[in-house]
C-alpha positions as CSV (number, residue, x, y, z in Angstrom):
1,X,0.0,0.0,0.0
2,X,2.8,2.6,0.8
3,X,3.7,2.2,-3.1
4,X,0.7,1.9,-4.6
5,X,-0.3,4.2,-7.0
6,X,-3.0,3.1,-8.7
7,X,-3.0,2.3,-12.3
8,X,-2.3,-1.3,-13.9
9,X,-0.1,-3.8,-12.1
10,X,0.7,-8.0,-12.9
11,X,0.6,-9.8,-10.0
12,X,2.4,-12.3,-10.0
13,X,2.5,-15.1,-8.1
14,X,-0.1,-14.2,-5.3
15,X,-3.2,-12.2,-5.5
16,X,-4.8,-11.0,-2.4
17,X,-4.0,-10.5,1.3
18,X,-0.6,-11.1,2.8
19,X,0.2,-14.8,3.6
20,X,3.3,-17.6,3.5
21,X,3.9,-19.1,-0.1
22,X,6.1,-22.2,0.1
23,X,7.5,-20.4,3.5
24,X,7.9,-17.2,1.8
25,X,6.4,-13.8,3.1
26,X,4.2,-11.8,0.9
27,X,2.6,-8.8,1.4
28,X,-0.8,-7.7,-0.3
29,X,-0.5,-8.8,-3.9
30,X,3.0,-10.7,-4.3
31,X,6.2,-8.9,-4.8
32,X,6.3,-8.2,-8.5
33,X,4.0,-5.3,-8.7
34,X,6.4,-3.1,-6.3
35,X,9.7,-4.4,-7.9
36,X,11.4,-2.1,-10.8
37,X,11.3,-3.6,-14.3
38,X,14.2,-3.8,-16.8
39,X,12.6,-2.1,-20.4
40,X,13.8,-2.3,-23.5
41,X,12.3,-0.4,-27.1
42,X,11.7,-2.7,-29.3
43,X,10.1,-0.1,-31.9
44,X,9.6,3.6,-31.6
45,X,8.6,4.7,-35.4
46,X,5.6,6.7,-36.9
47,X,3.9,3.7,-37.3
48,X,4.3,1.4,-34.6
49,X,5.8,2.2,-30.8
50,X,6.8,-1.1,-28.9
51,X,8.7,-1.6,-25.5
52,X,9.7,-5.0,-23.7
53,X,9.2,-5.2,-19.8
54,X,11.0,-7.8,-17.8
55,X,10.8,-8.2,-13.8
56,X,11.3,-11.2,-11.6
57,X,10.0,-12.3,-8.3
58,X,12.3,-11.9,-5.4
59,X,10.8,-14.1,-3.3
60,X,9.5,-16.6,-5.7
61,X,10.5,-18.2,-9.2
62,X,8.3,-16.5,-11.6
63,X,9.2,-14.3,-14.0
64,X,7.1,-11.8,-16.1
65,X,8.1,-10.6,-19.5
66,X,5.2,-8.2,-21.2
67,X,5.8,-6.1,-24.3
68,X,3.3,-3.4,-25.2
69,X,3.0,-2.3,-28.4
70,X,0.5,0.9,-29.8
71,X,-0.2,0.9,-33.4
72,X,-0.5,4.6,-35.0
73,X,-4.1,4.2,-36.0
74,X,-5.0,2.7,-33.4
75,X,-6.2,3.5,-29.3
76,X,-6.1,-0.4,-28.7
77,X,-3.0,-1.0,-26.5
78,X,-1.6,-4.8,-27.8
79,X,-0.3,-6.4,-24.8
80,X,1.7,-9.9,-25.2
81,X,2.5,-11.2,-21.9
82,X,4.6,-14.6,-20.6
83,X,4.8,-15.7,-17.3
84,X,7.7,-18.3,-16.2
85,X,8.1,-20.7,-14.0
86,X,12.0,-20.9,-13.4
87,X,12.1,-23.5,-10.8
88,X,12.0,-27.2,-11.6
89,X,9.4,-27.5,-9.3
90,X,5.6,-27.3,-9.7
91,X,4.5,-24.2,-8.5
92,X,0.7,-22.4,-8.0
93,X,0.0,-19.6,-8.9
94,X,-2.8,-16.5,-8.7
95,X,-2.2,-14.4,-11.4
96,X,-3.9,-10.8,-11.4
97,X,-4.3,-8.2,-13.9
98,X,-4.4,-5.3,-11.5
99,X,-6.3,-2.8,-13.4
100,X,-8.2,0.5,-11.3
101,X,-9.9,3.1,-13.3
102,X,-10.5,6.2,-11.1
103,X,-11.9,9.7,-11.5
104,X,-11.8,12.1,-13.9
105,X,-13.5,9.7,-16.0
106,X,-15.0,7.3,-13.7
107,X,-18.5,8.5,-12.3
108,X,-21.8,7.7,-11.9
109,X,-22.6,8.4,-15.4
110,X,-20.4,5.4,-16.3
111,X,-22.0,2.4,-17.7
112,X,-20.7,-1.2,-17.4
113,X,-20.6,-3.9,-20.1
114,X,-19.8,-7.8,-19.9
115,X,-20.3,-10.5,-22.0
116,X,-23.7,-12.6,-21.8
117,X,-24.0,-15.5,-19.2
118,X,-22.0,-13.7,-16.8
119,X,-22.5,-14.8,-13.4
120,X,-21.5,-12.4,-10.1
121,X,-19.8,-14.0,-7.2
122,X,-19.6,-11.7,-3.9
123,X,-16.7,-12.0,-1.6
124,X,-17.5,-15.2,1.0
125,X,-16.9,-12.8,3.9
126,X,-17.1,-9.2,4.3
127,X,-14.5,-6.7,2.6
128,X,-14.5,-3.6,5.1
129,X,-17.1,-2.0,7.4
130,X,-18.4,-0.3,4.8
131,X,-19.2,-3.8,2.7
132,X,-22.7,-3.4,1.5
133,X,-22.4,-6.4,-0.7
134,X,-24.5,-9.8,0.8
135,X,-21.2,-12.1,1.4
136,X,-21.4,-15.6,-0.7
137,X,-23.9,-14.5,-3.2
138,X,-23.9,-15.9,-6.5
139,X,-26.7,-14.8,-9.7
140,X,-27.0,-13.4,-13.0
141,X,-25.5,-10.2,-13.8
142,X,-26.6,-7.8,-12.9
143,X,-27.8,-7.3,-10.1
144,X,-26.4,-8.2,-6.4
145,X,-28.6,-8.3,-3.0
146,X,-27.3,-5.4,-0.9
147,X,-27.4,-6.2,3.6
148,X,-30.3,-3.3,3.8
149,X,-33.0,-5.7,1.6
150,X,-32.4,-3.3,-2.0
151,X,-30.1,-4.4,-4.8
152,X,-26.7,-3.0,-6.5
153,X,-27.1,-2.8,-10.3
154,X,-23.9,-4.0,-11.3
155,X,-23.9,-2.4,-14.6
156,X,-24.1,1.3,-13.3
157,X,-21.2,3.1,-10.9
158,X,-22.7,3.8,-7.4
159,X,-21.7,8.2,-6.9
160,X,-18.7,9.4,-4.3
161,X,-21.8,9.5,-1.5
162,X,-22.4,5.6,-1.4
163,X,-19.4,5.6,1.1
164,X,-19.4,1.9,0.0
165,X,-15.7,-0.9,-0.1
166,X,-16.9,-4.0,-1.5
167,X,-15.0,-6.9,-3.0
168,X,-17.0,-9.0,-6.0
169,X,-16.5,-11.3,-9.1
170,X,-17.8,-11.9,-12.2
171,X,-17.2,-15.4,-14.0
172,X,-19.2,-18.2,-16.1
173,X,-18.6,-16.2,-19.5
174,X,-17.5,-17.5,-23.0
175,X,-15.8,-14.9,-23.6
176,X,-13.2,-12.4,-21.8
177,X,-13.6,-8.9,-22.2
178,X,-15.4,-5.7,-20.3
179,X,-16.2,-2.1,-20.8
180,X,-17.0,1.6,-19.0
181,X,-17.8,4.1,-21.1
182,X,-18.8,7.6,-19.6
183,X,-22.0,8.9,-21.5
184,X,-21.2,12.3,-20.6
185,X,-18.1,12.2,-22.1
186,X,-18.6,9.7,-25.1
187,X,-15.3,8.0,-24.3
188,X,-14.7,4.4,-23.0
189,X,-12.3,2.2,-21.8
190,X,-12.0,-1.5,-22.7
191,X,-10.2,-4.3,-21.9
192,X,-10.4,-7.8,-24.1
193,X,-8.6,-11.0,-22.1
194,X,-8.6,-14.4,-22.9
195,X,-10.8,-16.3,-20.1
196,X,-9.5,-19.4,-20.9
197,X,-6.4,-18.4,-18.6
198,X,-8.2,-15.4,-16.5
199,X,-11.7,-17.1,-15.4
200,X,-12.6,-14.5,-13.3
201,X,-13.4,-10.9,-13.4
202,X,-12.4,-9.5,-10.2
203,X,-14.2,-6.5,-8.9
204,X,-13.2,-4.2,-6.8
205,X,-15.6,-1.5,-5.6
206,X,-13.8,1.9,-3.7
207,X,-16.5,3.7,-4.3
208,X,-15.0,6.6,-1.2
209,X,-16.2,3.7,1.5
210,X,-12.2,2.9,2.8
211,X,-11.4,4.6,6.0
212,X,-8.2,5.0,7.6
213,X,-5.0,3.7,6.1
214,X,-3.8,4.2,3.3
215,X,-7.2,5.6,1.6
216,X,-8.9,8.0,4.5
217,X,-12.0,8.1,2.4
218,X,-10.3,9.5,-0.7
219,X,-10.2,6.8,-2.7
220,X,-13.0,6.3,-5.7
221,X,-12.1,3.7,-8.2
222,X,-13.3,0.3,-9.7
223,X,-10.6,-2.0,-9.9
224,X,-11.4,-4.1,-13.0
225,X,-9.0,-7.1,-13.0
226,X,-8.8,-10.4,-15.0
227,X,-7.4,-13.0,-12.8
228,X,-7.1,-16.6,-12.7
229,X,-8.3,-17.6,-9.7
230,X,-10.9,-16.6,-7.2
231,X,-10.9,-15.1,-3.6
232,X,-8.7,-12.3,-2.1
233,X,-7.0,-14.2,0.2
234,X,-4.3,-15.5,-2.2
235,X,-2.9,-18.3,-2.9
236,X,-3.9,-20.3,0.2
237,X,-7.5,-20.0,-0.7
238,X,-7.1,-20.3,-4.1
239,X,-5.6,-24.2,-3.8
240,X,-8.3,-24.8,-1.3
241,X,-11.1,-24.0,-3.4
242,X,-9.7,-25.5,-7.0
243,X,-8.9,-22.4,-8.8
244,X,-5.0,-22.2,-8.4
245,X,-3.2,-21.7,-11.7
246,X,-0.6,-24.5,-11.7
247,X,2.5,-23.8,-13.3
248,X,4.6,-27.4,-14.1
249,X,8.4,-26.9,-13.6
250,X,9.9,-24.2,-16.0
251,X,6.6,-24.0,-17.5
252,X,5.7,-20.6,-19.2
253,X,2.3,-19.1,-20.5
254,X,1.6,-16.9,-22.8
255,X,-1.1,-14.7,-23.2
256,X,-2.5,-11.8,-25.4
257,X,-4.7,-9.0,-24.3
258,X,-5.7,-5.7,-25.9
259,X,-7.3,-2.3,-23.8
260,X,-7.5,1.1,-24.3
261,X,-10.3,3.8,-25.5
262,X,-13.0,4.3,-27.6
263,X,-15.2,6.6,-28.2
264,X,-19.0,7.2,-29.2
265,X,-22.5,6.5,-27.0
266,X,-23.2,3.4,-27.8
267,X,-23.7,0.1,-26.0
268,X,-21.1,-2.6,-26.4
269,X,-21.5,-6.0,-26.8
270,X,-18.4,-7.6,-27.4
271,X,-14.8,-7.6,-28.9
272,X,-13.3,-9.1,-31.4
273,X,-9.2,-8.2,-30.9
274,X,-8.6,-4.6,-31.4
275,X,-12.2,-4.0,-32.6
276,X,-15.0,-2.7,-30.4
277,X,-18.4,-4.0,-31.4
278,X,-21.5,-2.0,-30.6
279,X,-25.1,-2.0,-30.9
């Protein structure tokens, strides 16, 4: 938390509250999202700008190599990521697209969009005193049961005065991909993933409810974050409740994922690589 500064982070190799990996310490998320990053350009030309990031785990074998790479007609960010398991040793993994999305741009005249047949899990237990989310609810997007007896409609942002820290998931999709766009602005943000290796949408909902340390009641944003497993509490509960990534020894994977901006008023209903489709 003392180096957080919102944004987009991969973590990488545990998601969630601190805890002991394989007798290792680790703090809130892992170790990879606070470490620096070698970088390397592979490109910087009129057409195409592309640039290598490598980091590695300090307390853990994994390595992350991503390369991200804009094209000049495009405001689709290509992102080709590898994770690696440098140990000979199987090892589990929660891997975690950390992506927040705060103010200017988020308010309550965003809208979200996710793909049909998406299912909303609620965190098991409560996230903060000011959870307003039923724990261990699962339904149809979108709408959760709230602890006063009214619902949360999932697809609109709650305003600064709902005071509200909740932690949710969305899951049970085809395909991988979700957008805000900001009607009063006309301009979106989307992010397409492949859910064969992130099966869950985490949510997280700062909507000005966390008190005290580090956020004081400052802090409006809706974290947005493919991940392959489920539940904050890391990699512990991930293993328990089946949903661990297992990486075999020296294995890597490889993924492809595309975000960025878009513009217009309309609703979207899917992606298809760079392309945003709308209705």
């Amino acid at each position: 938390h003392d180096v957080y500064e919102g944004g987009w982070q991969t973590v990488v190799p545990h998601g969630g509250y601190p805890d002991t990996v394989s007798g290792a310490d680790m703090g809130l998320h892992g170790d990879v999202n606070t470490i620096p990053w070698d970088c390397r350009i592979e490109e910087d030309s009129p057409k195409r700008v592309s640039v290598t990031f490598v980091g590695e785990s300090i307390r853990t074998p994994f390595k992350v190599k991503k390369t991200l790479t804009l094209e000049a007609d495009s405001a689709i960010l290509q992102l080709d990521e590898t994770v690696i398991n440098q140990s000979d040793e199987p090892q589990d993994c929660v891997w975690l697209e950390h992506i927040a999305i705060g103010p200017p741009f988020l308010s309550e005249k965003c809208r979200l969009y996710v793909p049909e047949g998406t299912r909303i899990l609620s965190d098991p237990s409560d996230t903060d005193p000011n959870s307003k989310l039923v724990p261990g609810f699962e339904g149809p997007w979108p709408n959760v049961p709230l602890k006063d007896g009214t619902t949360s409609d999932f697809s609109t942002i709650p305003p600064r005065s709902d005071r509200s820290l909740d932690m949710a998931y969305m899951t049970g999709a085809d395909d991988g991909w979700y957008a805000i766009l900001n009607r009063d602005l006309q301009l979106g943000w989307v992010v397409n993933y492949p859910s064969e290796v992130f099966k869950y949408l985490w949510y997280w909902r700062n909507y000005a409810g966390g008190m005290g340390y580090p956020w004081y009641g400052r802090c409006f944003n809706a974290g947005l974050e493919p991940c392959t497993s489920f539940g904050n509490a890391g990699v512990t509960e991930s293993q328990d409740n089946g949903t661990a990534r297992r990486f075999r020894g020296n294995e890597s994977i490889k993924v492809t994922l595309f975000a960025g901006a878009f513009t217009g008023n309309a609703a979207v209903i899917g992606m298809d690589g760079k392309k945003v489709i709308t209705s």
